[in-house]
C-alpha positions as CSV (number, residue, x, y, z in Angstrom):
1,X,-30.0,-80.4,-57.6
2,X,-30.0,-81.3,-54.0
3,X,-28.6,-84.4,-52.4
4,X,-30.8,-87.4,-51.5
5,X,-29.8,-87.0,-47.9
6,X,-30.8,-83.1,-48.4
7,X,-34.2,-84.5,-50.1
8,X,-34.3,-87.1,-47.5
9,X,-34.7,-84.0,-44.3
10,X,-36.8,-82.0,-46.9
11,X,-39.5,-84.8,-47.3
12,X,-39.4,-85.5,-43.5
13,X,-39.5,-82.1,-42.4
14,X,-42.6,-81.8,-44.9
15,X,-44.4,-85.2,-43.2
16,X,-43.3,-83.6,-40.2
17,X,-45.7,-80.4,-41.4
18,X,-48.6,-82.4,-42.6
19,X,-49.0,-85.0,-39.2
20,X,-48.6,-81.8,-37.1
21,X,-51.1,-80.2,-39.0
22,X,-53.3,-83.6,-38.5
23,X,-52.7,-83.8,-35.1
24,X,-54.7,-80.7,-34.3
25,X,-57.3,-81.3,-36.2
26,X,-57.8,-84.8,-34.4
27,X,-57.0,-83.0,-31.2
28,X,-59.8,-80.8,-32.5
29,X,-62.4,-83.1,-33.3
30,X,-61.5,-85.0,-30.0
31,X,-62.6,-82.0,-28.2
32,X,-65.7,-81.4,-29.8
33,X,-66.5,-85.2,-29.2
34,X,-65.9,-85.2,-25.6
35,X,-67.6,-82.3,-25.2
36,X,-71.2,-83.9,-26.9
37,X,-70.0,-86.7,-24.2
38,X,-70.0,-84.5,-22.0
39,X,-73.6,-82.7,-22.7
40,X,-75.1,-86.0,-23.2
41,X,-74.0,-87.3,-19.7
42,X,-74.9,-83.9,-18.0
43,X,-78.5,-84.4,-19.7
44,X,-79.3,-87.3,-18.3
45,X,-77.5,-87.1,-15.0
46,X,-77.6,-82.9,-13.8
47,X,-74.8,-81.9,-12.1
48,X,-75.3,-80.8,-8.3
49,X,-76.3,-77.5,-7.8
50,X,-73.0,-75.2,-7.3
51,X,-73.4,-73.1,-3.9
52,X,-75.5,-75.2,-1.9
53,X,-74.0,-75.5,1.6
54,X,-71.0,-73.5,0.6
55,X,-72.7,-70.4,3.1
56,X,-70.2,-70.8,5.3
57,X,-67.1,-71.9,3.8
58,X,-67.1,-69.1,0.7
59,X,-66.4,-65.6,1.4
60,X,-70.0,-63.5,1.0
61,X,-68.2,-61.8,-2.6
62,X,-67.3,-65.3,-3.6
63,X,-71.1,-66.4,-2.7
64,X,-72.6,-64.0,-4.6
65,X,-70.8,-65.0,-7.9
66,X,-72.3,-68.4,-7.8
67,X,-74.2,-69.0,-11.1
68,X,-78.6,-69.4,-10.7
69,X,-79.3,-72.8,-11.5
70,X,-81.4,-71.6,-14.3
71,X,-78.5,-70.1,-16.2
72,X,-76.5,-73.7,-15.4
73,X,-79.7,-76.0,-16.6
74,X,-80.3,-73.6,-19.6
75,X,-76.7,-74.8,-20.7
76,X,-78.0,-78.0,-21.1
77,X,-81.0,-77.3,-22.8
78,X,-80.9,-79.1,-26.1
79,X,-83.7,-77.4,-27.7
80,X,-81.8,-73.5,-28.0
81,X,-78.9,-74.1,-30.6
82,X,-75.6,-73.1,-29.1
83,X,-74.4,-70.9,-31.7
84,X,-77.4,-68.8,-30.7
85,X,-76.3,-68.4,-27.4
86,X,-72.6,-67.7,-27.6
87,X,-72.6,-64.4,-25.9
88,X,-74.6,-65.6,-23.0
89,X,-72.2,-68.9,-23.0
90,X,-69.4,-67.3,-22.5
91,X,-70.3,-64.7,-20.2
92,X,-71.6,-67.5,-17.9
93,X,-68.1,-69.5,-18.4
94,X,-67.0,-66.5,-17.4
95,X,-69.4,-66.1,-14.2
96,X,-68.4,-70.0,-13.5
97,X,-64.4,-68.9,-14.0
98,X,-64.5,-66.1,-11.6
99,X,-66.6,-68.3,-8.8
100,X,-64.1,-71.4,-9.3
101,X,-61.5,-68.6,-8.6
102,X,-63.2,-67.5,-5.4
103,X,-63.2,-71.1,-4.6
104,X,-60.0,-72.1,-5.2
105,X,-59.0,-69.4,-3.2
106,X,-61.0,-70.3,-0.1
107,X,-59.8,-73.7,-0.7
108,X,-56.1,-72.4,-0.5
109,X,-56.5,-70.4,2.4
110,X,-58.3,-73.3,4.4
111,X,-55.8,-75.4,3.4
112,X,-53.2,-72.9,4.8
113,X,-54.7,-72.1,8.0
114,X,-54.8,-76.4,8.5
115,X,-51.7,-76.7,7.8
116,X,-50.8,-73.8,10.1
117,X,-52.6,-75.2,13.1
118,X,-51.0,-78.8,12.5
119,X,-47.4,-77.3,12.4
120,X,-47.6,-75.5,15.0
121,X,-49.2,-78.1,17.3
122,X,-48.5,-81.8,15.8
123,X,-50.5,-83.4,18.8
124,X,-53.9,-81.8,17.7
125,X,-53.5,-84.6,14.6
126,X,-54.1,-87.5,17.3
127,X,-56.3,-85.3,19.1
128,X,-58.0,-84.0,16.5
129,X,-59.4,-87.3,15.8
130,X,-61.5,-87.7,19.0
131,X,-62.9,-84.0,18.4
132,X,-66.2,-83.1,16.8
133,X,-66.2,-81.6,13.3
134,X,-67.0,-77.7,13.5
135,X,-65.6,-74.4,12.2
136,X,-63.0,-73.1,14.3
């Protein structure tokens, strides 16, 4: 027979089992729920197209991943069930994944050559202000 202190640890490592096991399946259903949030926000209120005026700041392989907006607006079509369309959603999170790579990385290397030009010239930060905005 085991000890009550021995009981005690068995009965709490046993709650311990069953509110981990809850916890995911609220973290779960917490997921799904913001994602219908989600849907119904985007359906009412379209995201901007991704791309636009982006010519010049994307490399022209990064450009040419961008997503159609068809493909994006289909996403929020309500009348296709989504269960019909797994393979074409997740090869279009996977289009979206490899742009929001590409941009990331443009992002990075923007921010790199900034912070280049500002360390070596501090100045340009005062000057910088009185200048025009262009590429350069």
């Amino acid at each position: 027979m085991t000890s009550p202190v021995e009981q005690r640890v068995n009965d709490l490592r046993l709650d311990r089992r069953a509110l981990r096991a809850e916890r995911a399946r609220v973290a779960w259903w917490r997921r799904l729920v913001r994602a219908r949030l989600d849907l119904a926000v985007a359906q009412a209120a379209r995201p901007d197209t991704l791309g636009e005026e982006m010519a010049f700041q994307l490399p022209l392989d990064v450009g040419l991943d961008v997503p159609r907006p068809s493909a994006l607006a289909a996403v929020l079509d309500s009348s296709t069930e989504a269960v019909d369309r797994l393979g074409e959603l997740r090869a279009l999170d996977e289009q979206l994944s490899t742009y929001a790579a590409g941009v990331e990385d443009a992002l990075t290397r923007a921010t790199d050559r900034l912070v280049a030009r500002l360390a070596a010239d501090p100045a340009v930060v005062v000057a910088g202000l009185r200048e025009p905005l262009g590429r350069g």
